[in-house]
N, C-alpha and C positions, 0 to 999 in steps of 0.2 A: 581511499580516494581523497585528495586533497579540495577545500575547499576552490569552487569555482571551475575544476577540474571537469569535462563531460566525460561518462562511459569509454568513450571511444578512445579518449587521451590517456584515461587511466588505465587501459587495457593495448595501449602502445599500438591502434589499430593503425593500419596502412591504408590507409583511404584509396590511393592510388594504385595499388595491386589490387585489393580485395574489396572496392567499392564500397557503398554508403554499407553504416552498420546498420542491420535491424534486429531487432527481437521481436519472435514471436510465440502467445501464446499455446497452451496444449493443444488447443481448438483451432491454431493455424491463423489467429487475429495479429496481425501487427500491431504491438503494443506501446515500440518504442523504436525512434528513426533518428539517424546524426547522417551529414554528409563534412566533409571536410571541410567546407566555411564555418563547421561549431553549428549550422542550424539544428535545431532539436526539436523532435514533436514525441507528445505518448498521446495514448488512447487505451480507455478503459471502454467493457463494454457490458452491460446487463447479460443477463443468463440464456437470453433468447440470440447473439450473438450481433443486438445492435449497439451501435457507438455512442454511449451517457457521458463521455469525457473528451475532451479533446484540450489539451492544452501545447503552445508549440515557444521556441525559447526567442519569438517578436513579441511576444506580450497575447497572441490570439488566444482566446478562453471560452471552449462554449463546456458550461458543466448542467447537464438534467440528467446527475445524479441523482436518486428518491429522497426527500428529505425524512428527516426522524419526524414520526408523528405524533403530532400531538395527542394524540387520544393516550400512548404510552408514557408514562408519566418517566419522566430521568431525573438523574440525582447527579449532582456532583459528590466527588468522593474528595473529600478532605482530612486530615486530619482530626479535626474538633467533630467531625460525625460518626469518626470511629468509636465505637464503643473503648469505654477505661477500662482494661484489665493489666492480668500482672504478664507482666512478656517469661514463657515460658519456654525450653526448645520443646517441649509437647505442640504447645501453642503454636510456637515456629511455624514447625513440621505440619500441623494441620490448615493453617495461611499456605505455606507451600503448595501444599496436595491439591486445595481450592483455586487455586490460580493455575495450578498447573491443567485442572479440568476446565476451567476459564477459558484458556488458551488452548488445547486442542476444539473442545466446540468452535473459538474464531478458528481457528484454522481449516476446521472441516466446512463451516460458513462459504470463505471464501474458497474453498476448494471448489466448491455448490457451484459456486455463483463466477468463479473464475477473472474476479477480478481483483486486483489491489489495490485498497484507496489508502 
């Protein structure tokens, strides 16, 4: 998809045969709208099946997304807070293996929760 490109342009949709494009999710929410003027809206929605997202391509924005709480403490990951050791493919392969269990838990996450932020 080229920059500036929408869904619909990049997928050579016919607006005029096949009407506005939408996608929707497994749950039947309309996630994401174009009609042939390029307007554009998504919608994300909490697990209970209401709408925490709304952004549309005039600029309108309403987001009560949940924010990270404070009580949990976060870390950014840098560099210099990486622990020094000696780079290993042992080493590699076990950073592999941990990211790759990183990333199915997000993936099951938002499978949960059904939404994509």
């Amino acid at each position: 998809m080229k920059e500036g490109q929408t869904i619909g342009q990049w997928l050579n949709w016919d607006f005029k045969t096949d009407g506005d494009f939408k996608i929707y999710n497994k749950r039947g929410n309309l996630i994401y709208f174009e009609d042939e003027t390029r307007y554009r809206a998504k919608w994300e929605y909490d697990s209970q099946g209401k709408v925490i997202y709304i952004k549309d391509s005039k600029g309108y924005i309403v987001d009560n997304r949940p924010k990270p709480s404070r009580d949990k403490p976060s870390r950014e990951l840098t560099l210099e807070s990486l622990p020094s050791r000696e780079l290993t493919l042992e080493s590699l392969a076990e950073d592999v293996l941990k990211l790759s269990e990183l990333m199915t838990q997000f993936v099951n996450q938002v499978n949960q929760s059904n939404t994509i932020k």
